[in-house]
PLY file of the C-alpha trace (Angstrom):
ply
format ascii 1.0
element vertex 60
property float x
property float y
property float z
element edge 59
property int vertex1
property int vertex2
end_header
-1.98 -8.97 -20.79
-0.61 -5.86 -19.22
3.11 -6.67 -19.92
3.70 -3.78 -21.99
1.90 -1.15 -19.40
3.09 -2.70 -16.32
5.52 -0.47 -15.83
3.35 2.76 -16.52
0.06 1.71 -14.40
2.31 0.36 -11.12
3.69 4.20 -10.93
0.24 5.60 -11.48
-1.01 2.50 -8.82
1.94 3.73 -5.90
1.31 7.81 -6.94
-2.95 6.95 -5.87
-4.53 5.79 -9.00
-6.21 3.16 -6.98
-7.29 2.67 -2.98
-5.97 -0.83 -3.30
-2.14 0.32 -4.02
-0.48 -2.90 -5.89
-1.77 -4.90 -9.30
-4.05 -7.17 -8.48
-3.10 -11.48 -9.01
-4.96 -14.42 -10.07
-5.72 -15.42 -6.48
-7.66 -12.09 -6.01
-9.94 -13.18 -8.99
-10.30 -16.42 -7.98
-11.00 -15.41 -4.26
-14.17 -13.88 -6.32
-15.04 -16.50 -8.25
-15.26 -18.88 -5.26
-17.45 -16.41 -3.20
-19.73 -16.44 -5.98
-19.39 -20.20 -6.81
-20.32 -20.95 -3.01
-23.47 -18.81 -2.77
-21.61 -15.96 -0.80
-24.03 -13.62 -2.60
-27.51 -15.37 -2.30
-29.34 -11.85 -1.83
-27.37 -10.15 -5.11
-28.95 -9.97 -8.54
-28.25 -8.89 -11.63
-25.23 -7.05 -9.73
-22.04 -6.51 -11.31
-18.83 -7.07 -8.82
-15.61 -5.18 -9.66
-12.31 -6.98 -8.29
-10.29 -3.94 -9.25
-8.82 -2.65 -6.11
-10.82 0.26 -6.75
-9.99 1.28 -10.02
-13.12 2.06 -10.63
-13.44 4.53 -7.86
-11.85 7.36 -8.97
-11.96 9.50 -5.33
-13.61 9.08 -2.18
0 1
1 2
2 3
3 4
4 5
5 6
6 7
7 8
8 9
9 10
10 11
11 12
12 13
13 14
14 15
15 16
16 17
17 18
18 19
19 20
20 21
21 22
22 23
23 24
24 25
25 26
26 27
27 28
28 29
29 30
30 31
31 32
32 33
33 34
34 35
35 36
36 37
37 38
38 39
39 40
40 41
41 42
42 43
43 44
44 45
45 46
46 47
47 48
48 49
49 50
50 51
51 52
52 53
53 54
54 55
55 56
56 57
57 58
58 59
């Protein structure tokens, strides 16, 4: 999916573009998708969880 940008986003990625400094992998996602599959997040609602490595912070 980001085969063509790879290049571009791991130099923004290792100049501080994200906390979490490498692309994140499948296992990452699915590390997610289990927590939520075994009830890891009983007291959540309606809350939206970002497995970005931060991307979506854009400074602390």
């Amino acid at each position: 999916m980001t085969a063509k940008v790879k290049e571009k986003y791991e130099k923004m990625i290792d100049e501080g573009l994200t906390p979490v400094r490498r692309i994140g992998k499948p296992e990452d996602i699915g590390k997610c998708v289990a927590s939520i599959a075994k009830g890891d997040f009983d007291f959540c609602t309606g809350t939206v969880i970002d497995c970005d490595g931060g991307f979506n912070v854009r400074c602390l």
